[in-house]
C-alpha positions as CSV (number, residue, x, y, z in Angstrom):
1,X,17.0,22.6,-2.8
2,X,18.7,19.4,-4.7
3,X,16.4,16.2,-4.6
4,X,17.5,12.5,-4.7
5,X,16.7,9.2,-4.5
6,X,18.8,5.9,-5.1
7,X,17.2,3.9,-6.9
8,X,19.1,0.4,-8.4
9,X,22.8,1.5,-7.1
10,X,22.5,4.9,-8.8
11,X,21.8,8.7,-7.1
12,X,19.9,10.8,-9.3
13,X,19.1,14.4,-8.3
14,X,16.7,16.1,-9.3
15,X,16.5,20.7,-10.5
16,X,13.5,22.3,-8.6
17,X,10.2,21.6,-9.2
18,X,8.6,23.8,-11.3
19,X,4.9,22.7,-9.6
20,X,4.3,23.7,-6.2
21,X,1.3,23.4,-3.4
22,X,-1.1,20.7,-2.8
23,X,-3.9,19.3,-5.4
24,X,-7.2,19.5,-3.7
25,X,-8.7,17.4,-6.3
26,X,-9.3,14.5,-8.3
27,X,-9.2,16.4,-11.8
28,X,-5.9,17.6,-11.2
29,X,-4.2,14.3,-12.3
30,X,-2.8,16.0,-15.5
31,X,-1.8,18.8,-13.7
32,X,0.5,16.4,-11.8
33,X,1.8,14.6,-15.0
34,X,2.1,17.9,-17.0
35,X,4.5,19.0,-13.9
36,X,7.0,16.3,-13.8
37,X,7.3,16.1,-17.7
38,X,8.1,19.7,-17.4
39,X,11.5,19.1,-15.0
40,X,14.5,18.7,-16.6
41,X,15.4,16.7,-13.4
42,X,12.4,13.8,-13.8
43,X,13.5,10.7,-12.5
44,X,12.2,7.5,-14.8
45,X,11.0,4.4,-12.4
46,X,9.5,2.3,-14.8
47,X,9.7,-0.9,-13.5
48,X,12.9,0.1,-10.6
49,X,13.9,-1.7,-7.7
50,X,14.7,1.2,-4.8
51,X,17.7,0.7,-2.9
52,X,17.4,3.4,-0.3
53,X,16.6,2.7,3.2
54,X,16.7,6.1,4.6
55,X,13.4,6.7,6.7
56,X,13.4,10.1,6.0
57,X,10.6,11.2,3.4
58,X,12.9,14.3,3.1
59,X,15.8,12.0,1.2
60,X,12.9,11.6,-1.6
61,X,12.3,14.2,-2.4
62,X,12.1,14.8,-6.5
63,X,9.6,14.4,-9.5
64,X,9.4,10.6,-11.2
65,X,8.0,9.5,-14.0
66,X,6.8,6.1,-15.0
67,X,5.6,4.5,-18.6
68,X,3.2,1.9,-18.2
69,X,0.6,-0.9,-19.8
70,X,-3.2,-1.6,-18.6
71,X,-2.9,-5.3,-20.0
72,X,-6.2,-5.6,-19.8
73,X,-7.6,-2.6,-21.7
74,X,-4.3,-3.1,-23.8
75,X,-3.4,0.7,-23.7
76,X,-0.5,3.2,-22.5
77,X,-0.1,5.0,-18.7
78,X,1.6,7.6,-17.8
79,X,2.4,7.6,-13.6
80,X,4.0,10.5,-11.9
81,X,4.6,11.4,-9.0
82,X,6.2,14.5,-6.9
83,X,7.5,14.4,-3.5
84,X,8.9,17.4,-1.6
85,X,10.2,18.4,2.0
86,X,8.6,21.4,4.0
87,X,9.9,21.5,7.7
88,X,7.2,19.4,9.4
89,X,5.8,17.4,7.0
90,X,6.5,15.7,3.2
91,X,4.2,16.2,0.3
92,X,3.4,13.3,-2.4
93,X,1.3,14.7,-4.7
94,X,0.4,11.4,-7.4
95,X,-1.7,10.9,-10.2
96,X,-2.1,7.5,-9.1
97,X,-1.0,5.2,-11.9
98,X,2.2,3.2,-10.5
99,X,5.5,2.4,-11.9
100,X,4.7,-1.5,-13.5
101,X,2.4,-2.9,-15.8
102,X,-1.3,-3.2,-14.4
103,X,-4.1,-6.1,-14.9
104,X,-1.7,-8.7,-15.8
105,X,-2.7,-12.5,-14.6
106,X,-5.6,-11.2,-13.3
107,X,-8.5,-14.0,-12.8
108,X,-11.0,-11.5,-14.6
109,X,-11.2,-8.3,-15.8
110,X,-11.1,-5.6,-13.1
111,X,-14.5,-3.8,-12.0
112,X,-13.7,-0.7,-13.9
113,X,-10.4,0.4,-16.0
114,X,-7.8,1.9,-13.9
115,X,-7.8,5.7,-14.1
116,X,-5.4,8.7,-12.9
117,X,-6.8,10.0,-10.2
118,X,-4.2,13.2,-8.3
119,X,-4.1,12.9,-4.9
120,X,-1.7,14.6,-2.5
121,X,-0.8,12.9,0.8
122,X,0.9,14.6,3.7
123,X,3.3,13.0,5.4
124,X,4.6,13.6,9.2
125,X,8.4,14.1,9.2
126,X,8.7,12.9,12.5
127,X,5.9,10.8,13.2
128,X,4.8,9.9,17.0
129,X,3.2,7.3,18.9
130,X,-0.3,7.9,20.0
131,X,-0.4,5.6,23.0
132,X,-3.5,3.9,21.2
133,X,-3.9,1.8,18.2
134,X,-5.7,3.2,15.0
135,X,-8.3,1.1,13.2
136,X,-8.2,0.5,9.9
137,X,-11.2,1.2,7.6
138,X,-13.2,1.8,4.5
139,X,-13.0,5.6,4.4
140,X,-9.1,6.4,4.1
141,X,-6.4,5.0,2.6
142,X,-3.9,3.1,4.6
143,X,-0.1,4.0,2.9
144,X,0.9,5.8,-0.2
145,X,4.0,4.1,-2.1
146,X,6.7,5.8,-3.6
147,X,5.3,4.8,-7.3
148,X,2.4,7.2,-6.3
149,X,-0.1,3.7,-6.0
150,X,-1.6,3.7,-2.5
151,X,-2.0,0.8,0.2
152,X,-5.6,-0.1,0.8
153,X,-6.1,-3.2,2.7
154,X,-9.6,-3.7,3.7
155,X,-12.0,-4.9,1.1
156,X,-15.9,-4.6,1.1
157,X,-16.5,-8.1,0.6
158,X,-18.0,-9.5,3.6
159,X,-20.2,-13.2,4.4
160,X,-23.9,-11.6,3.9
161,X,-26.0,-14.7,2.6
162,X,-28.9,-12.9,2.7
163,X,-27.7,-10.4,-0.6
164,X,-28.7,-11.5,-4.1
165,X,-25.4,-11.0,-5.1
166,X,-23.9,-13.6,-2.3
167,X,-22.0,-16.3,-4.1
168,X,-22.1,-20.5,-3.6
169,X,-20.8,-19.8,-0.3
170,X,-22.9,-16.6,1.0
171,X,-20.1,-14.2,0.4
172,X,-20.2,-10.8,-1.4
173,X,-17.7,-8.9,-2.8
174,X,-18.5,-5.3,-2.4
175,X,-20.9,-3.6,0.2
176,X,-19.8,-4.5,3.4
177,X,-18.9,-2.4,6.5
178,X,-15.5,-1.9,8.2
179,X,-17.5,-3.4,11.1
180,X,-18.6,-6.8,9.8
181,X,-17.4,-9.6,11.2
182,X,-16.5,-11.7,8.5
183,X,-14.9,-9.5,5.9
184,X,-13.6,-11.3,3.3
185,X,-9.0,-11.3,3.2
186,X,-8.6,-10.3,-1.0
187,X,-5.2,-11.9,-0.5
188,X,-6.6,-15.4,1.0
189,X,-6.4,-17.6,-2.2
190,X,-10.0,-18.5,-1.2
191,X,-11.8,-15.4,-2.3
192,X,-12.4,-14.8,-5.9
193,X,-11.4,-10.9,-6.4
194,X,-10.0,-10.1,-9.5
195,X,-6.5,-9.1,-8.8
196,X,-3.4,-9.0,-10.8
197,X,0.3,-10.1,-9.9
198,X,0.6,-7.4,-8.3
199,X,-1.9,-8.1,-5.8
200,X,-3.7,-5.1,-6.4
201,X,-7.0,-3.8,-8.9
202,X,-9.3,-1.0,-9.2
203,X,-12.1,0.7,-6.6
204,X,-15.2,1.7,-8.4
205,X,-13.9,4.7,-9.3
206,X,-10.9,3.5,-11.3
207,X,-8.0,4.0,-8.5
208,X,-5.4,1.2,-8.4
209,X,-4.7,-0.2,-4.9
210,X,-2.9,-2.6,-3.4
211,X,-3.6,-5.5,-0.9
212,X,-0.5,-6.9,-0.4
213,X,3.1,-7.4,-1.4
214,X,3.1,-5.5,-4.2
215,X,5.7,-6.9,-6.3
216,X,7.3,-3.7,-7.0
217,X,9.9,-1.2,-5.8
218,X,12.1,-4.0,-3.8
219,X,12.5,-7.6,-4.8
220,X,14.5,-11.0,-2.9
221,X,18.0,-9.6,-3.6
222,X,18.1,-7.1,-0.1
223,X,21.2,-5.0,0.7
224,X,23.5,-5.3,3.4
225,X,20.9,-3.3,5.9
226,X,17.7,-5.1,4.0
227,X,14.8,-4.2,1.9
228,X,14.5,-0.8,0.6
229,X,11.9,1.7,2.2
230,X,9.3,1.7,-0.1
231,X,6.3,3.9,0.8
232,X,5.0,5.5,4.2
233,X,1.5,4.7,6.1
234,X,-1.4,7.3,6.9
235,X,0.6,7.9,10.4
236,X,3.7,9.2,8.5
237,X,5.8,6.2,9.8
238,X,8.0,4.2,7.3
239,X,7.0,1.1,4.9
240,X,9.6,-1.0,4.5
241,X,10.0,-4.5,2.2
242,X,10.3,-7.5,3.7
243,X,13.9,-8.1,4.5
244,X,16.0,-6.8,7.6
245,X,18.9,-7.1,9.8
246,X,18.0,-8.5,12.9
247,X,20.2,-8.5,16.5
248,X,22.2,-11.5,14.9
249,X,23.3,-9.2,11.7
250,X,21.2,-12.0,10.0
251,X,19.2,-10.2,7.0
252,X,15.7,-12.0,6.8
253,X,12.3,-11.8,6.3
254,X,10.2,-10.3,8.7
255,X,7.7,-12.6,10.1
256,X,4.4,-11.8,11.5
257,X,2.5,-12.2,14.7
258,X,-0.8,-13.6,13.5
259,X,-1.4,-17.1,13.3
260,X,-4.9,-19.0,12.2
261,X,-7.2,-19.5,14.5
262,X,-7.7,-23.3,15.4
263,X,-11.0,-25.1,14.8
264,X,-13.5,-23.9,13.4
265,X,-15.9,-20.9,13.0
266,X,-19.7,-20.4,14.6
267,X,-22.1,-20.7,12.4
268,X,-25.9,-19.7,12.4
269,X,-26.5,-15.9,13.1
270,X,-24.8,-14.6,10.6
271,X,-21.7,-16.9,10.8
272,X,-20.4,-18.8,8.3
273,X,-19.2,-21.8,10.3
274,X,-17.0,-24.2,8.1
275,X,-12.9,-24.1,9.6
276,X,-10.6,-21.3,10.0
277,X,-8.6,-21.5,7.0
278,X,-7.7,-17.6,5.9
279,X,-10.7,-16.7,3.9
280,X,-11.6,-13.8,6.7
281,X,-9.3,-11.4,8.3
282,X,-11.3,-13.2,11.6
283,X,-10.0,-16.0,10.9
284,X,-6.3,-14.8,12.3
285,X,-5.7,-13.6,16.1
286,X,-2.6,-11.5,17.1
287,X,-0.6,-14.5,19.5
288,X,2.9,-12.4,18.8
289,X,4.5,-15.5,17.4
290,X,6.8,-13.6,15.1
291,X,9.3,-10.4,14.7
292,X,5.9,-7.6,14.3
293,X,3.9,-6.4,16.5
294,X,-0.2,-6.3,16.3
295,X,0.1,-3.5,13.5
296,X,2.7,-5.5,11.5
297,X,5.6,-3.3,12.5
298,X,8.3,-2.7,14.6
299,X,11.8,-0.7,15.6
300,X,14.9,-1.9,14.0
301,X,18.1,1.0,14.8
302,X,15.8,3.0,17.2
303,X,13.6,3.7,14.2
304,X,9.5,2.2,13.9
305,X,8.4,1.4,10.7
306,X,5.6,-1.7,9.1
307,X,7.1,-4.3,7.2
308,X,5.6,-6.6,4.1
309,X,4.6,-9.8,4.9
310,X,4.6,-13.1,2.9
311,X,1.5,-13.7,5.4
312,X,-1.5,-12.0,7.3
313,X,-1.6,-8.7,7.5
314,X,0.5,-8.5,4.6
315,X,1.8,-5.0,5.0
316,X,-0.6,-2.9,8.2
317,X,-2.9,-4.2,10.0
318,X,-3.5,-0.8,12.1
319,X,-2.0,2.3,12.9
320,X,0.3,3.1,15.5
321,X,0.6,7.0,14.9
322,X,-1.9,9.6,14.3
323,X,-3.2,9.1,10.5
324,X,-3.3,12.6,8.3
325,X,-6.6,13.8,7.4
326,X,-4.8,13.7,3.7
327,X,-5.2,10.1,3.0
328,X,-9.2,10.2,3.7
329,X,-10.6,8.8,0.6
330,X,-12.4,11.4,-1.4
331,X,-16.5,11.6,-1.1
C-alpha cells in the first residue's frame, strides 16, 4: 500500500515499511529510528509546515524523519516517526523526539534532558461519541502529534503551602493530583515552569510534551479550508490548528468558550485567595462564549475534531470519545 502526506504544497509517498507491529516498550526507541532510516520512502519534516486537512489518519500514513537540536544540552536528535492504516484503527509508533529544535528560550534549563522514548499510539479510524465527557488526567497522555511529540496538558504543580518546596506564593511545581483544586496552568505567564518556545519541556523521565500551541506543523498563513490537521487526541478524533472556515466562508481563528472567572478566589482552607487572573485552570469556567465547546472542539463539514487556542484550554480540555488504552502513560 502507497503512503502520503502533503506536507508544504508537495505529496510525497512513501515504499512499504520495512517495520511492522506495535513497540510494547520504552527501549524500543532505536528500533523505531533504525526502521524509518531503513525506507527508501522516509519523509524528512524537519522543521515543515503540513498542509493537509484530511481527517483521516489513513491519508498519513508513511515513515518521517526529523534532524534536530537540544539547545540546551547543545547536541543532535534524531525524531521518527511511523504511521500506518489497519481497517479499524491507525498506528503511530514514535520515538518521541519532534520535528524542531528543543529547549530554546526556555526560562531555565529543563528538569531532565529530553530523551527518545518509543511509544506506539492507536488511533480509532472512525472515532465515536460516548454520550459523556472524559476527564483529563495525570496518568495518560492527552494527543499524539504528527511529529511523534505528544499532547500532555495537565501539569503537577498545584497551590500546597504546606510543601517545603512551595514557592513565595505557596505553589509547587510537581506532586500534585489530577484532583487538586488549584492546579497550576504551565501556559499562564504567571507560573514559573521552564518551557521553551514551543510551549513544551521534559517529564521526569526525559519525554518532551507539549502544553500548548506548539509552534510547529502549521503556522498564520492557513489554506483556503484552514489550518492543517496536525495530530489526533487519545479518543482518535482529529487535532486541528487554529484556523477554519466558518458558516460565513470567513477563515479564522477558532475562539474558545472559557472565560476568567470574575472576582476573586476563597482563601483559607487550602485556597489561595488573591483574584482570578489565569494562574489555575480554576480560575476559568466553561460560559460557551466562543466557536468550541467545553472540550475545545467542535464539527466543521459534518466532521468533530479540537482545535488550538491562543487562550485556555489551549488545545483539549477533555475528551469527547472513548480514549485508547494506548496513550496510558507507561508505569
Amino acid at each position: 500500500m502507497m503512503r502520503s502526506l502533503l506536507v508544504a504544497g508537495t505529496v510525497f509517498v512513501s515504499s512499504a515499511l520495512t517495520f511492522a507491529g506495535p513497540v510494547p516498550a520504552q527501549e524500543d526507541a532505536g528500533v523505531i529510528l533504525e526502521a524509518v532510516k531503513s525506507d527508501p520512502g522516509t519523509v524528512t519534516i524537519t522543521g515543515k509546515i503540513l498542509t493537509n486537512t484530511s481527517p483521516h489518519c489513513a491519508d498519513y500514513a508513511s515513515a518521517y524523519s526529523s534532524e534536530i537540536t537540544d539547545v540546551q544540552q547543545k547536541r543532535s536528535l534524531a525524531g521518527a516517526v511511523i504511521v500506518t492504516a489497519q481497517n479499524d484503527t491507525c498506528t503511530i509508533q514514535s520515538n518521541g523526539i519532534p520535528n524542531h529544535d528543543v529547549g530554546g528560550d526556555a526560562r531555565r534549563d529543563f528538569a531532565s534532558e529530553v530523551a527518545a522514548i518509543g511509544h506506539t499510539f492507536f488511533i480509532a479510524r472512525k472515532p465515536e461519541f460516548t454520550g459523556k465527557i472524559s476527564e483529563l488526567g495525570h496518568t495518560t497522555f492527552d494527543a499524539v502529534l504528527l511529529n511523534g511529540a505528544v499532547v500532555d496538558i495537565q501539569s503537577a504543580g498545584c497551590y500546597r503551602p504546606s510543601s517545603p518546596q512551595a514557592d513565595a506564593g505557596g505553589n509547587v511545581l510537581a506532586g500534585c493530583r489530577a484532583d487538586d483544586p488549584w492546579l497550576l496552568d504551565p501556559m499562564s505567564p504567571l507560573a514559573t515552569f521552564a518551557e521553551d518556545n514551543h510551549h513544551a519541556h521534559t517529564q521526569p523521565d526525559g519525554r518532551y510534551h507539549y502544553h500548548g500551541n506548539p509552534n510547529a506543523l502549521f503556522d498564520d498563513n492557513p489554506g483556503p479550508d484552514g489550518s492543517p490537521l496536525i495530530g489526533f487526541a487519545a479518543d482518535g478524533f482529529p487535532v486541528y490548528g487554529s484556523y477554519f472556515k466558518d458558516e460565513s466562508g470567513t477563515v479564522r481563528k477558532a475562539v474558545p468558550g472559557y472565560t476568567l472567572k470574575a472576582g476573586n478566589r476563597p482563601s483559607g482552607n487550602g485556597n489561595p485567595g488573591g483574584a482570578y487572573n489565569g494562574l489555575y485552570r480554576s480560575d476559568y469556567e466553561f460560559t460557551g462564549a466562543g466557536d468550541l465547546d467545553e472540550c475545545n472542539g467542535m464539527t466543521v463539514n459534518g466532521q468533530y475534531a479540537y482545535y488550538v487556542t491562543d487562550a485556555y484550554p489551549w488545545i483539549v480540555a477533555c475528551l469527547r470519545g472513548t480514549p485508547d488504552a494506548s496513550f496510558d502513560k507507561p508505569r
